[in-house]
VEXKOLVEX-36355 format. One record per residue (C-alpha): x, y, z; residue in one letter. Coordinates in Angstrom, 2 decimals. Layout:
// VEXKOLVEX-36355
+---------+---------+---------+------+
!       u !       v !       w ! base !
+---------+---------+---------+------+
!       X !       Y !       Z !    a !
...
+---------+---------+---------+------+
This chain:
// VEXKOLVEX-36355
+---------+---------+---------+------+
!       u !       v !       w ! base !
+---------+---------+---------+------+
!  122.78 !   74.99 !   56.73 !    x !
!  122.19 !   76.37 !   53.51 !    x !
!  125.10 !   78.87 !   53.78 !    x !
!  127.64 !   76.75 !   55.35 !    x !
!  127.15 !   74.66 !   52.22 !    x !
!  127.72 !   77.44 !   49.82 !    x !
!  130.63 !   77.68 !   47.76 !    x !
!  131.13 !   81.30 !   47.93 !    x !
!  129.88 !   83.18 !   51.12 !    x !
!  130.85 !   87.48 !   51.69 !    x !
!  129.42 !   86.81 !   55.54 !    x !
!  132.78 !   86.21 !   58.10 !    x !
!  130.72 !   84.55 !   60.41 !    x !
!  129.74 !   81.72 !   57.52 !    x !
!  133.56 !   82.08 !   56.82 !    x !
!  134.80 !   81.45 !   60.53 !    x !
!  132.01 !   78.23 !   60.91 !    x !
!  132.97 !   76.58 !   57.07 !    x !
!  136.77 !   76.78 !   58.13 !    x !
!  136.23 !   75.15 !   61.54 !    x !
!  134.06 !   72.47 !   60.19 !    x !
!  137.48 !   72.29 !   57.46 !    x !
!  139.36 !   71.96 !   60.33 !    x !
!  137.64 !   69.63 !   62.30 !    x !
!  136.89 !   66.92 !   59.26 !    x !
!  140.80 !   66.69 !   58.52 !    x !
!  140.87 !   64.80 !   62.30 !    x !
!  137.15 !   63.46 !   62.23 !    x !
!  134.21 !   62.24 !   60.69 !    x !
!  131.66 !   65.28 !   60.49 !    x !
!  127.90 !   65.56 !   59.14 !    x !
!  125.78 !   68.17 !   59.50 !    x !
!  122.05 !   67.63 !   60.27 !    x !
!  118.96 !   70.30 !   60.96 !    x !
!  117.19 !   69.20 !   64.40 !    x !
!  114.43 !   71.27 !   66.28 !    x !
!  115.00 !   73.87 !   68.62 !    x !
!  113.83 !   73.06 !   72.14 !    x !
!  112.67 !   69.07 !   71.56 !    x !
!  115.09 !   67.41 !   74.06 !    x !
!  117.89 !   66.94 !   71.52 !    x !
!  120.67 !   66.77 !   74.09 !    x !
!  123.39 !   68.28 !   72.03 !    x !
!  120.67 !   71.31 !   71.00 !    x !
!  120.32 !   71.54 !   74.27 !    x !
!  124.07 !   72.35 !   75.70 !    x !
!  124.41 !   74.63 !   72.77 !    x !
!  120.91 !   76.33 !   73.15 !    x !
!  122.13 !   76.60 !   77.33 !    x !
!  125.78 !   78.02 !   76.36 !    x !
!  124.46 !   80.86 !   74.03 !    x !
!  121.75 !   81.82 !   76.40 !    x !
!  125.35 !   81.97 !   78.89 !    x !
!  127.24 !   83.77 !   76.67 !    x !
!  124.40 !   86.58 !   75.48 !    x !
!  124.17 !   87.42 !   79.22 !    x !
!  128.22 !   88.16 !   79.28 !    x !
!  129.36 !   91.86 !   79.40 !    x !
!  130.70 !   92.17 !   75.55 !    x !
!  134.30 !   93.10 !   75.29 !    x !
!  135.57 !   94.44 !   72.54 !    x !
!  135.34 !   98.14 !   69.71 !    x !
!  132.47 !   99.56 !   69.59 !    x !
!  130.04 !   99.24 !   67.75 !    x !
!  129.75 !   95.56 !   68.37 !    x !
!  126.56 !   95.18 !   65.85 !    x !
!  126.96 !   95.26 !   62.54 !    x !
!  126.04 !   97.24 !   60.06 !    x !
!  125.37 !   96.16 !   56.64 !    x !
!  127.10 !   98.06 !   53.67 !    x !
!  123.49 !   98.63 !   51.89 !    x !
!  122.23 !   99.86 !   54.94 !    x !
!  124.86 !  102.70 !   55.07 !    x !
!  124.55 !  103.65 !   51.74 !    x !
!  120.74 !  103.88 !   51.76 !    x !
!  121.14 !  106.19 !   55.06 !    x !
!  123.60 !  108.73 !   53.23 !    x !
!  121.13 !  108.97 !   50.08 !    x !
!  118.60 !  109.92 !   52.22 !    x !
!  120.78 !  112.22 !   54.04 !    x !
!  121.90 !  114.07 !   50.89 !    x !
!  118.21 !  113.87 !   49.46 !    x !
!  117.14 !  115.82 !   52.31 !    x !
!  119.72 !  118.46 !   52.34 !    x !
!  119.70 !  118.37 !   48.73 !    x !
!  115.87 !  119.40 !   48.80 !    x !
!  116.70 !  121.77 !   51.73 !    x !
!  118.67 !  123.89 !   50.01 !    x !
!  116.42 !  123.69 !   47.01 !    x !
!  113.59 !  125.07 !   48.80 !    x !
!  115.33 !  127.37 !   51.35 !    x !
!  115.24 !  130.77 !   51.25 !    x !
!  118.20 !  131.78 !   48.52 !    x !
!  117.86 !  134.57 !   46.29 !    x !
!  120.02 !  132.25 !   43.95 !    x !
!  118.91 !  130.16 !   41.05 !    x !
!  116.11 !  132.12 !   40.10 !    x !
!  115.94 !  130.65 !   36.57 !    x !
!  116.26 !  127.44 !   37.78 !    x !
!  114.06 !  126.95 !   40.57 !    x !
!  111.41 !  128.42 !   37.69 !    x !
!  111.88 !  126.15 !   35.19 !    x !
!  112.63 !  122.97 !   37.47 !    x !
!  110.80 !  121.57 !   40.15 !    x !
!  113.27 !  120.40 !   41.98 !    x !
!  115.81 !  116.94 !   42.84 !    x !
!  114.92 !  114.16 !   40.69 !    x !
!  116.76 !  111.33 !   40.50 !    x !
!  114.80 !  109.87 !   37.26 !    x !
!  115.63 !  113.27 !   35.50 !    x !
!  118.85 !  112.91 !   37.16 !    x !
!  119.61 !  109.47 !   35.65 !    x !
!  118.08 !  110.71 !   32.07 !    x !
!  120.64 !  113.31 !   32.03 !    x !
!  123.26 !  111.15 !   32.68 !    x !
!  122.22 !  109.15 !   29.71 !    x !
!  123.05 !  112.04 !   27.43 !    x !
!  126.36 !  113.17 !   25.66 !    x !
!  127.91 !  116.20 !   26.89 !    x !
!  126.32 !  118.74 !   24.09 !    x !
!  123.28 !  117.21 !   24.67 !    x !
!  123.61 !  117.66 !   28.05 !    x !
!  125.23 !  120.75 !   27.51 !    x !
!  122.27 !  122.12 !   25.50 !    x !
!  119.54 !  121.39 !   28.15 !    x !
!  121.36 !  122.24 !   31.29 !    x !
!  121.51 !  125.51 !   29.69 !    x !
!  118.37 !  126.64 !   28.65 !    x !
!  116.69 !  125.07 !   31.98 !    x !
!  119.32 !  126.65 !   34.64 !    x !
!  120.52 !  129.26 !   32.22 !    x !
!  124.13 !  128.98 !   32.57 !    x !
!  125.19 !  129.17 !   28.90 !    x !
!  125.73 !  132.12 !   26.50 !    x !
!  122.07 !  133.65 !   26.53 !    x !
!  122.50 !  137.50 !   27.04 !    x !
!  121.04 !  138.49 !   30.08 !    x !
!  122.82 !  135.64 !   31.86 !    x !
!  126.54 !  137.02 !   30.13 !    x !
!  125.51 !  140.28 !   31.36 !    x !
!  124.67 !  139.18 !   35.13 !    x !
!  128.32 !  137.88 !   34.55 !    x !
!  129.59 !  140.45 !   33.62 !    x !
!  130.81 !  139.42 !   29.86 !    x !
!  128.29 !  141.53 !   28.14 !    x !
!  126.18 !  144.75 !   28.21 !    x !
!  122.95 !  144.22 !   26.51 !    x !
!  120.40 !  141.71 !   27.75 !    x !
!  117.64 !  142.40 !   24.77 !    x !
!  117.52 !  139.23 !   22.36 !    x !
!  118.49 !  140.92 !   19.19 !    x !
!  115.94 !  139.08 !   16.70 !    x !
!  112.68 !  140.82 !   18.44 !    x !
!  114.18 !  143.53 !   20.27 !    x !
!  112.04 !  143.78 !   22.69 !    x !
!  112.24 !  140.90 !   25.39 !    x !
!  115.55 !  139.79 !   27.73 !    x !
!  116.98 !  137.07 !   25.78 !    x !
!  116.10 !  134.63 !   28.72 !    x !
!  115.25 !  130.77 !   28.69 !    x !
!  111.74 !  131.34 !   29.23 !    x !
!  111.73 !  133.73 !   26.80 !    x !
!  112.68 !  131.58 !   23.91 !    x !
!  111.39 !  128.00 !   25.18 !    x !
!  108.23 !  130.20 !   26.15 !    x !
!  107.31 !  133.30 !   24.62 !    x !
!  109.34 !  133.74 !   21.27 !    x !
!  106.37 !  134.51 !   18.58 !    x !
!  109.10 !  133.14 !   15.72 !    x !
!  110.14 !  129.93 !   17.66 !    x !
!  105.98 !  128.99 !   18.05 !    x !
!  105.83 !  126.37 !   15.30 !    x !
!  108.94 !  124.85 !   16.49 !    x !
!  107.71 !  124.55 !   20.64 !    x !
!  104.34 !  122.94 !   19.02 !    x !
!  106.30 !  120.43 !   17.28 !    x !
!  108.36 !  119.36 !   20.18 !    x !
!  106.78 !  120.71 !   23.50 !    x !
!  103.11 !  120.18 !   22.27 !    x !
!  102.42 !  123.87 !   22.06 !    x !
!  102.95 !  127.24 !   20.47 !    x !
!  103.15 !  128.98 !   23.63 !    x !
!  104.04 !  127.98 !   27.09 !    x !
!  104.06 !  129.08 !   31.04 !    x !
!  107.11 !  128.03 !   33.13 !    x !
!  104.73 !  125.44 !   34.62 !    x !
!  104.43 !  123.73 !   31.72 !    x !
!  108.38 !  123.51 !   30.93 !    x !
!  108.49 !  122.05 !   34.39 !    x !
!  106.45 !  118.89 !   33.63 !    x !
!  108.66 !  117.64 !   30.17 !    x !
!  110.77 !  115.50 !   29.67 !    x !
!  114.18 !  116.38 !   29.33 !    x !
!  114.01 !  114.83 !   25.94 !    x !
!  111.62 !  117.22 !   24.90 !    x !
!  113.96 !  119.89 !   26.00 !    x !
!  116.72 !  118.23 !   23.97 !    x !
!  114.46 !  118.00 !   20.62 !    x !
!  113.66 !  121.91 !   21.00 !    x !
!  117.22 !  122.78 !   21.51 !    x !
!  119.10 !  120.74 !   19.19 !    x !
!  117.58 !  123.15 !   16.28 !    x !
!  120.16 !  125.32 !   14.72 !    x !
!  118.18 !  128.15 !   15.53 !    x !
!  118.67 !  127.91 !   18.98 !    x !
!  121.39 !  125.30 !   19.26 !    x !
!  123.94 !  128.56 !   18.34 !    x !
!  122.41 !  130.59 !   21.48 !    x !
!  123.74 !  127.83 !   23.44 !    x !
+---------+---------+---------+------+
């Protein structure tokens, strides 16, 4: 009742019922009134009798003859791509090395933070978690360079976990934004990507990037 009264409907069948009760009132007098199922209303009755008749008829017509709701598709391909999303995240792949250490894996809250950012900032995080930007080792596993040592210790790779990690000259700066002078790859793994943002933005390391 409630629906064939509304002023807007998206349902066809609500559609199909308002524009025959349109039709109908140009040549007669028509009310609508709620009576209860199965009480001896005679007019409940033939209708009650005809659908009981016309549910037990073959159906002709394209399949699929049951509909299915646009949310309800879309809910079934996120969960699709979730699971082969997370599939391939934990499936045996000697790729993403860096990444699979310094993420945990699909999130759709870090996801959505990300997409919150500009594209330096962005830019800036994406590259010292997955490390895809300019750091050394990475340009020489690409080929663009041929010296992976970070040339202000000379010692170490110059690697993500190196400097959001182990960097002796960066340790003041990780305790201000990361909460601590030094830090394991589990412990990247559980910031925000904020915090990954306020480390990186930092001239110091901003230029690596």
């Amino acid at each position: 009742m409630k629906a064939l009264q509304a002023v807007k409907t998206t349902s066809p069948l609500v559609g199909q019922c308002q524009q025959a009760l349109k039709d109908t009132s140009a040549r007669h007098a028509v009310g609508l009134y709620w009576v209860p199922g199965h009480a001896g209303v005679s007019g409940n009755e033939i209708a009650d009798k005809l659908a009981r008749s016309g549910s037990a008829q073959r159906f002709i017509g394209p399949e699929p003859f049951l509909g299915v709701s646009r949310q309800n598709i879309r809910r079934k391909l996120n969960c699709w791509m979730g699971k082969q999303h997370l599939a391939l995240w934990c499936g045996p792949c000697n790729m993403q090395r860096q990444a699979r250490e310094l993420i945990s894996g699909p999130d759709l809250a870090t996801g959505a933070r990300l997409l919150s950012f500009n594209r330096t900032q962005t830019k800036v995080v994406i590259g010292l978690l997955a490390g895809h930007s300019t750091l050394r080792r990475h340009l020489c596993i690409m080929g663009l360079g041929n010296n992976p040592i970070y040339w202000r210790c000379g010692t170490e790779e110059e690697t993500s976990v190196h400097i959001l990690c182990e960097y002796e000259a960066l340790a003041s700066l990780r305790h201000t934004y990361l909460g601590s002078f030094f830090l394991d790859p589990e412990d990247i793994v559980k910031l925000d990507v904020g915090a990954i943002w306020s480390f990186g933005k930092g001239p110091y390391i901003f230029f690596l990037l």
